[in-house]
Rosetta silent file (secondary structure, phi, psi, omega in degrees, C-alpha in Angstrom):
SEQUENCE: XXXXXXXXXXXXXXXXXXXXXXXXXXXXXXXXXXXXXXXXXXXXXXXXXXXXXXXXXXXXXXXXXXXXXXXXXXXXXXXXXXXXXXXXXXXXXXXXXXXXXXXXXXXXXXXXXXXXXXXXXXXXXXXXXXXXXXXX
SCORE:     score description
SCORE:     0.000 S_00000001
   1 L     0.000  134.410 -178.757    0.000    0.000    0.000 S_00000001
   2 E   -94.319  135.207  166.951    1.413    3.602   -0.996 S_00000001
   3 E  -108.384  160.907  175.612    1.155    5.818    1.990 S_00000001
   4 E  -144.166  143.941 -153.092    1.847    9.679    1.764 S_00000001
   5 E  -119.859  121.928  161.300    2.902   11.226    5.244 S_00000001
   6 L   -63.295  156.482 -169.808    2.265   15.234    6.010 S_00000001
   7 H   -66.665  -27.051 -170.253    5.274   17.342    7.358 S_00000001
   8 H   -78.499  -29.192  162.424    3.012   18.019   10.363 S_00000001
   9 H   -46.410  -71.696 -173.794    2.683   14.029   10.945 S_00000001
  10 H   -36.868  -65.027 -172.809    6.738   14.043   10.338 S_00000001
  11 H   -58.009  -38.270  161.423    7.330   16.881   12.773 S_00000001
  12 H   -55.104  -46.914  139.470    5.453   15.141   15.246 S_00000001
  13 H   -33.944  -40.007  155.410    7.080   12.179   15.323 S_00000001
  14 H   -72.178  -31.003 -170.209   10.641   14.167   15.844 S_00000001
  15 H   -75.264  -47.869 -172.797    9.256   16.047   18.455 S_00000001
  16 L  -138.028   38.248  156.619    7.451   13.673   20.914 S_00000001
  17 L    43.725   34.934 -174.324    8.326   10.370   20.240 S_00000001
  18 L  -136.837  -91.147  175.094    4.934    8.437   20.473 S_00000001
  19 H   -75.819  -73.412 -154.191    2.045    7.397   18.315 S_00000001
  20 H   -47.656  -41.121  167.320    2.972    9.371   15.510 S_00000001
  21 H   -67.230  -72.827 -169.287    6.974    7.659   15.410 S_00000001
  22 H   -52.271  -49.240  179.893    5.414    4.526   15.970 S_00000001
  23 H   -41.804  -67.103  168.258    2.920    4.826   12.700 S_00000001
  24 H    -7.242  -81.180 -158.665    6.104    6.413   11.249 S_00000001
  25 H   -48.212  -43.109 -146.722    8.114    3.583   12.185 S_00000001
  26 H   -72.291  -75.719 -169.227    5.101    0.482   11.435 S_00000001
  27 H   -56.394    4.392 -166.121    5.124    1.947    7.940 S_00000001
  28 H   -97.845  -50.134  160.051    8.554    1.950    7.530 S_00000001
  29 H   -95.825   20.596 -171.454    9.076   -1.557    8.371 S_00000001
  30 L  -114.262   59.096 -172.641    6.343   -3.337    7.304 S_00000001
  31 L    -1.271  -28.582 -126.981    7.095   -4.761    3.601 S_00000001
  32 L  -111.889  -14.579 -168.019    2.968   -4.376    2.767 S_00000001
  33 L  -133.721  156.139 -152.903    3.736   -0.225    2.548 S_00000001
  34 E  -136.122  103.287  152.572    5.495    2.230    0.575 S_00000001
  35 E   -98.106  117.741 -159.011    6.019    5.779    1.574 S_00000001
  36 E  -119.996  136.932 -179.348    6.034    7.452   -1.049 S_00000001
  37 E  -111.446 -172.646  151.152    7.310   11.257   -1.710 S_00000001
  38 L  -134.644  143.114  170.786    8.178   13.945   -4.480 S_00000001
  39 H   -28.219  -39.675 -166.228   11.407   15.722   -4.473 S_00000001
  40 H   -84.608   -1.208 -168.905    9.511   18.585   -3.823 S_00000001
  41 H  -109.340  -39.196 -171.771    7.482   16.977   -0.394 S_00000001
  42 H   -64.143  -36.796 -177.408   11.304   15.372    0.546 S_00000001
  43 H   -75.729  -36.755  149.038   12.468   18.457    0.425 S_00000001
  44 H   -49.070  -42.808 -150.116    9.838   20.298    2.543 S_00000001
  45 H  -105.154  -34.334  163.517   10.051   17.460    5.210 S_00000001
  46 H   -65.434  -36.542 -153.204   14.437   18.114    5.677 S_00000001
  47 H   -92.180  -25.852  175.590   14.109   22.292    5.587 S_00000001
  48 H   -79.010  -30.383  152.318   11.058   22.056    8.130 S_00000001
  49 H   -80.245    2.203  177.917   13.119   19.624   10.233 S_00000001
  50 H   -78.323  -11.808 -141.609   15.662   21.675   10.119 S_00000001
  51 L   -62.759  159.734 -176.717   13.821   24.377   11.553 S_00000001
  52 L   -91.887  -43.902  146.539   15.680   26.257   14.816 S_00000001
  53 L   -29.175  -38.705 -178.842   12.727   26.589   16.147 S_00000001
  54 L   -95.138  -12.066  158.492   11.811   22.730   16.857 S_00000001
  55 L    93.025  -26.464 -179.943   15.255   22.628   18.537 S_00000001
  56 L     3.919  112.311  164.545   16.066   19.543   17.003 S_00000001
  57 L   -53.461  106.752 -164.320   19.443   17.692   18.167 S_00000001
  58 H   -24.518  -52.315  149.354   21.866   16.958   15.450 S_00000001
  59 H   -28.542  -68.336 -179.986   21.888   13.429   16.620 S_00000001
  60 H   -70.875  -47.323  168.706   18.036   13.278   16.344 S_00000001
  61 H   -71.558   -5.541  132.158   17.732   15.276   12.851 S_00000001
  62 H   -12.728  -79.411  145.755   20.043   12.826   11.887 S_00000001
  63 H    -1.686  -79.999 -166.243   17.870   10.215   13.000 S_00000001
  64 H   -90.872  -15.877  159.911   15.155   11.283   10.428 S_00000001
  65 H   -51.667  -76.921 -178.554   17.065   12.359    7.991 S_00000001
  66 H   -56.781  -27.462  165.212   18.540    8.548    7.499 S_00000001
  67 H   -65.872  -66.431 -161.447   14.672    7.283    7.620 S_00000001
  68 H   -46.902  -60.543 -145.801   13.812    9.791    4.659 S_00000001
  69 H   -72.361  -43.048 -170.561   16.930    8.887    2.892 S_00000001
  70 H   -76.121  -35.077 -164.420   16.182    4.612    3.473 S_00000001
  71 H   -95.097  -57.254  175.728   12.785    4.552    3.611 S_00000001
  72 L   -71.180  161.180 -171.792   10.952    6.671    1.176 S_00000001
  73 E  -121.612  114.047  171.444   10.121    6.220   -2.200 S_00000001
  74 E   -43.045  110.797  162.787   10.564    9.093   -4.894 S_00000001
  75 L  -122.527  172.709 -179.838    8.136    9.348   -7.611 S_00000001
  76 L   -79.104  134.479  155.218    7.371   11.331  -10.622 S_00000001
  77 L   -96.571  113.815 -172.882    4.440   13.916  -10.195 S_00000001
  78 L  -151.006   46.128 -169.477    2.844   14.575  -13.034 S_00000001
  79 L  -126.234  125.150  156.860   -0.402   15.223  -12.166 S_00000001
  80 L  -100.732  160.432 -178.848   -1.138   19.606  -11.101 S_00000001
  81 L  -155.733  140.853  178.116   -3.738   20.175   -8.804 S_00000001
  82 L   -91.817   89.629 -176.969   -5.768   23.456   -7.884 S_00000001
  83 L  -110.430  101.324 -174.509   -6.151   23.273   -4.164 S_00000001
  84 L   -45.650  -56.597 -172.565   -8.086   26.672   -3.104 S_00000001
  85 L   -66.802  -46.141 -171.280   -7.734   26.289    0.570 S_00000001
  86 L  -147.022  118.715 -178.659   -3.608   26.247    0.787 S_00000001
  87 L   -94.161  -22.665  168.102   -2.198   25.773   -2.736 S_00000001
  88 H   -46.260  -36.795 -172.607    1.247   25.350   -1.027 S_00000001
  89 H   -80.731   10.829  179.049   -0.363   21.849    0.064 S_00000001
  90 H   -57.545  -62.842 -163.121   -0.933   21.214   -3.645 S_00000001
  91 H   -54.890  -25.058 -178.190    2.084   19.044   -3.876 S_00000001
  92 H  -114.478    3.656  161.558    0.837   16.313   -1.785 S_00000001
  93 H   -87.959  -42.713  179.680   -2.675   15.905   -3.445 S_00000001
  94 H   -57.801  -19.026 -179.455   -0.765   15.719   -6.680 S_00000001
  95 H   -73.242  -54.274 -174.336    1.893   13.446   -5.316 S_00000001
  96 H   -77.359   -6.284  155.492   -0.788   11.143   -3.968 S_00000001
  97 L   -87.142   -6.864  166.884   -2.843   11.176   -7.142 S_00000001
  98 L   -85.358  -31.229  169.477    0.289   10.385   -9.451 S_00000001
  99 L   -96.601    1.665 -177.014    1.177    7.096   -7.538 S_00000001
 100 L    83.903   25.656 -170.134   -2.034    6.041   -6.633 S_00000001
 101 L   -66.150 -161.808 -166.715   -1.560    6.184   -3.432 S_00000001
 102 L  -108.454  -60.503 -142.035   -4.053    4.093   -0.571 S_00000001
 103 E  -151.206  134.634 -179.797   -3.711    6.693    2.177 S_00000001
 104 E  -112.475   69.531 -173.726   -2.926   10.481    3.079 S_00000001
 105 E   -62.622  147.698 -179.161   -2.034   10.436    7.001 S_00000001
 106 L   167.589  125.943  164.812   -2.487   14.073    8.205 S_00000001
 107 L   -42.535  -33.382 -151.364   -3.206   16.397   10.728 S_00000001
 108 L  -101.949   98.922 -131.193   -4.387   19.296    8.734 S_00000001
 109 H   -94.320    0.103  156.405   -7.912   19.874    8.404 S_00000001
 110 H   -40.589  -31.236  179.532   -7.151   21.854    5.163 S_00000001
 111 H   -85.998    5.870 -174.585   -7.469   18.519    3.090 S_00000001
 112 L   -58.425  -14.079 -176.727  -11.191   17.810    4.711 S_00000001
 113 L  -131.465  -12.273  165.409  -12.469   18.441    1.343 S_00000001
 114 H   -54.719  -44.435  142.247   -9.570   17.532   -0.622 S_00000001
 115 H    29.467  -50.895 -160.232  -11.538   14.130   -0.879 S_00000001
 116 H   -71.042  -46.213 -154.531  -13.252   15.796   -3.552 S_00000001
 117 L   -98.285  -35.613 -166.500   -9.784   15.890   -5.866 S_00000001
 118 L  -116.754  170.501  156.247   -8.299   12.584   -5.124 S_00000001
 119 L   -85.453  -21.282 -178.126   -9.635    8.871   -4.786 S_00000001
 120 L   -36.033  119.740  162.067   -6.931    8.738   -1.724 S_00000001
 121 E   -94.824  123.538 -165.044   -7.967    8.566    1.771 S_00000001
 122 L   -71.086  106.400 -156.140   -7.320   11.081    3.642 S_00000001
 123 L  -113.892  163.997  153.470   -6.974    9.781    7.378 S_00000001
 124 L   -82.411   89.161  178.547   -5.762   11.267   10.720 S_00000001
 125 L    32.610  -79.899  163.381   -2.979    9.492   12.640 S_00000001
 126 H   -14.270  -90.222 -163.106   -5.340    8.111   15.427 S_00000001
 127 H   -36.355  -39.522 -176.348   -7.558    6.786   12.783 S_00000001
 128 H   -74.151  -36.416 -173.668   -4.793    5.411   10.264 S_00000001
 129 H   -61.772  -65.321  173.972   -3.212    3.734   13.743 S_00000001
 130 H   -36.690  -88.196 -142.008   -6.882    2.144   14.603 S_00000001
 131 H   -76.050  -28.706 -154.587   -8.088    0.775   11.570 S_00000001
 132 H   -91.343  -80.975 -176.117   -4.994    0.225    9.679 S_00000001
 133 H   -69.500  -34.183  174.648   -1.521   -0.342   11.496 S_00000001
 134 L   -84.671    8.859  155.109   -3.022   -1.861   14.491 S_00000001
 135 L   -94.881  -52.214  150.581   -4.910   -5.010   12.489 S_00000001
 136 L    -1.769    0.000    0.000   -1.378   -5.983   11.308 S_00000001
């Protein structure tokens, strides 16, 4: 299954080390799933972990750094998409409608209507943890 992960999911996961790191982690090791990016989403998910603000340790943006670099999988986007509510946030309905992905974990109630644009489902951490990663 192709998963696509939001930066705020990502950030979460560096930050407090709990559900969100485990989902992180589940998909990451669990041969049945693919996390899949675009240069342009990989690239979002290092300069916002970078950030000075989130305090990050070297050691720990490390950490996540070598998961992006091992785990995810790069694809071509070649799909544009007109997303009204945040057009910055364009890039990951187009990402997830060029591979096909299964699932769009995310925090950000700006996609609540993206729905509309993709066949993907768009899920919330919790929710992706219930129904999904925790029936594995």
């Amino acid at each position: 299954m192709k998963v696509l992960i939001d930066t705020n999911i990502l950030v979460s996961a560096a930050l407090k080390d709990r559900e969100p790191e485990k989902v992180i982690l589940f998909i990451a090791k669990h041969p049945d799933f693919e996390w899949i990016v675009s240069p342009e989403i990989l690239e979002e998910y290092n300069t916002v972990l970078s950030r000075a603000k989130f305090g990050l340790s070297k050691p720990l943006l490390g950490k996540w750094t070598d998961i992006l670099e091992e785990v995810t999988i790069s694809v071509d986007v070649d799909a544009s998409i007109n997303f009204p509510r945040d057009q910055k946030d364009a890039k990951f309905l187009a990402c997830a409608l060029s591979a096909n992905a299964e699932f769009f974990i995310t925090g950000d109630k700006d996609f609540e209507e993206a729905h509309k644009i993709v066949n993907t489902t768009i899920i919330s951490l919790s929710l992706f943890k219930k129904k999904v990663s925790d029936t594995f």
